[in-house]
N, C-alpha and C positions, 0 to 999 in steps of 0.2 A: 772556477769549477763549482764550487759551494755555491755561488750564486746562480750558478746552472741548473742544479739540484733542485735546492729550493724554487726556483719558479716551476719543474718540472713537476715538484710534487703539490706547491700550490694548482697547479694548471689539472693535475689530478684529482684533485678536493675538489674540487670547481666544477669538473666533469661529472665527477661523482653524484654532486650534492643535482646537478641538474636533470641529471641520468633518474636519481630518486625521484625530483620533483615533477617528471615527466611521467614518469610510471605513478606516481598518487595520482595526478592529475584524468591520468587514463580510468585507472581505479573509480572517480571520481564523478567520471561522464557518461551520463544515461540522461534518456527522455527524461524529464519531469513532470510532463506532463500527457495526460489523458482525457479524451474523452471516448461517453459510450452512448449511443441510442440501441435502447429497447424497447422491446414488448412484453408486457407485464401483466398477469392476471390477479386479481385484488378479488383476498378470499377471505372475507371477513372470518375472524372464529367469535362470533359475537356471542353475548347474553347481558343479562338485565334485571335490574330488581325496580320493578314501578309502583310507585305509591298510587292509592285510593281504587284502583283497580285490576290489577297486579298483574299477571302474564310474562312474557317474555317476551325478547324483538327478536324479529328477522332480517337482514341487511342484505342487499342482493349483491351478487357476485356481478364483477366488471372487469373489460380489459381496458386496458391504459398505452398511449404513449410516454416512454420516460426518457429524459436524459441527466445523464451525471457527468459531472467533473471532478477531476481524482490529480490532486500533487505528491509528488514522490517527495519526501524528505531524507529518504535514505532507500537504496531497489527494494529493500524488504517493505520498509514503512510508510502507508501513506494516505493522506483523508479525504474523506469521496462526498460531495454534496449532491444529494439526490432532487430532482425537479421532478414533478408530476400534478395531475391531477385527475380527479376522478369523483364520479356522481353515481350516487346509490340512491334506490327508492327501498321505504324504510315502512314495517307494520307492529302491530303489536300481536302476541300470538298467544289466543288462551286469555282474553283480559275477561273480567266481569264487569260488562255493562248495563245491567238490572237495573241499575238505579236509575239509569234517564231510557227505560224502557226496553233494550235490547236483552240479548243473550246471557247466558252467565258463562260463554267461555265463544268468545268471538275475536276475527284477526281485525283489529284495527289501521286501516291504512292512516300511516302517516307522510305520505308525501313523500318526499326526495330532498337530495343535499348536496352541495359539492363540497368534498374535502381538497384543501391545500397542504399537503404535509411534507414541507422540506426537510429533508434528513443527513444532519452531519456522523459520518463511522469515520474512527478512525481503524486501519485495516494495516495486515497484515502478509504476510506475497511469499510463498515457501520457496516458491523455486525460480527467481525472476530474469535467471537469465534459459530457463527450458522451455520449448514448446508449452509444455504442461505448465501449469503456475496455478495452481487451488491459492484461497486465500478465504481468513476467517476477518469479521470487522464487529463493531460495537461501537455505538454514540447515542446520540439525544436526537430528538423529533420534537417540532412545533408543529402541530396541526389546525389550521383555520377551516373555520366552517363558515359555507355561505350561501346566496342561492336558495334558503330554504325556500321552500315549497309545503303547505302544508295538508295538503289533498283537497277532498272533496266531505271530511268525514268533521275535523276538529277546525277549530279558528285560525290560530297558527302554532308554532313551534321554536323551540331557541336551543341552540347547541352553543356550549361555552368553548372556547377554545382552549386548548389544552397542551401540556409539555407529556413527553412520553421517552420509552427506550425503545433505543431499536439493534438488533443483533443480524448477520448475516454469514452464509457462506456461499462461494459460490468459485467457479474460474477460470481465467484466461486462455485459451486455444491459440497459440499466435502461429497466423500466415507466412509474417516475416518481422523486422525488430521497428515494423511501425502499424501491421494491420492484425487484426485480430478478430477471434468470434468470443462471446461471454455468453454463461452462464451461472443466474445469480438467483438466490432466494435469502429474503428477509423477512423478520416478525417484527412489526411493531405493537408495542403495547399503551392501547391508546383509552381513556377511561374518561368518557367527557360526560358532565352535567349537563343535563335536557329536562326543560321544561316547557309540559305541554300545557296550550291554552286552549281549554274547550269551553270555554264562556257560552258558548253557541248552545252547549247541548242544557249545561243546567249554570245559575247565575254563580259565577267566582270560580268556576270550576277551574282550577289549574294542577294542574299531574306532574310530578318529579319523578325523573328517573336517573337513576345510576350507570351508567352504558356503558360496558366493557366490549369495542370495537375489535381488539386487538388483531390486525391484519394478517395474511402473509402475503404478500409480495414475490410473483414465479415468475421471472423475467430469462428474456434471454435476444441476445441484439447480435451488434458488433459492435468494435472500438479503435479508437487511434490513437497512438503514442505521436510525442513530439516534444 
């Protein structure tokens, strides 16, 4: 009888312990994975401090194709690598150009650029098993510059490539627990060395500038879990 017991309440511990392990397991099981394409409008909040002739810049506003991918590490937690790219035509505004004969407050065109700036956030998901699901994010951005173009006005131009922060908010609408619509907005803060080469206008002339691009980023697509 004892040993009827015993396996009866072994046979219970067992059930038990798998009973548990089923239910974490469930706990446990969500997509990990995402993807999102959007449409994205790149609104520079630029300024500038330019040596030898001073002024400000102007950077033109663009829309973009974007796509990201996003791993859940936990349904709240999880970090989103942003792909894009995008090309701006770029002036200077208010410079003094008196000395190799022009105005003393003229827009200088500088041509165009293409920016590459992939952007790791790591993010955060308030409500991820609700329709609704807002989320805040923060990470780092490398941005590469290329493409330059330097107009019609200076010789050429060099943008340095640069590391930057990037913060966002933005959130998920889900269809059902694999289609979705997003809405998302981020700032990057992007601060890259440019130097201008206008040898053309007077000899050695080359122009430094300090360029605070800092973006925002107004996107809004849809998405897929899986």
């Amino acid at each position: 009888m004892k040993k009827i017991v015993y396996a009866f309440m072994a046979m219970s511990f067992l059930t038990a312990n798998f009973a548990n392990a089923q239910e974490e397991n469930k706990t446990e099981d969500f997509k990990k994975w995402q993807v999102r394409v959007r449409g994205v409008g790149v609104v520079p909040d630029e300024s500038a401090k330019i040596g030898v002739i001073g002024g400000d810049v102007n950077i033109s506003n663009t829309l973009i194709p974007e796509l990201d991918i996003t791993y859940f590490f936990t349904k709240n937690i999880s970090a989103e690598l942003i792909l894009g790219t995008t090309k701006h035509e770029v002036n200077t505004v208010g410079s003094d150009i008196s000395a190799v004969g022009g105005p003393t407050s003229a827009n200088v065109d500088l041509g165009s650029v293409y920016l590459l700036p992939p952007t790791l956030t790591v993010q955060y998901h308030f409500f991820p098993d609700k329709v609704f699901n807002p989320y805040v994010g923060a990470g780092v951005n490398y941005t590469i510059f290329y493409n330059e173009k330097a107009g019609s006005v200076v010789q050429g131009i060099d943008y340095k490539n640069t590391f930057g922060y990037a913060f966002q908010v933005g959130f998920d609408l889900m269809f059902d627990d694999t289609f979705f619509i997003n809405a998302d907005v981020k700032k990057l803060f992007l601060n890259p060395d440019v130097t201008v080469d206008a040898s053309n206008l007077a000899p050695d002339l080359s122009i430094p500038a300090d360029v605070k691009i800092n973006p925002w980023l107004i996107g809004l697509g849809i998405g897929m879990k899986f």
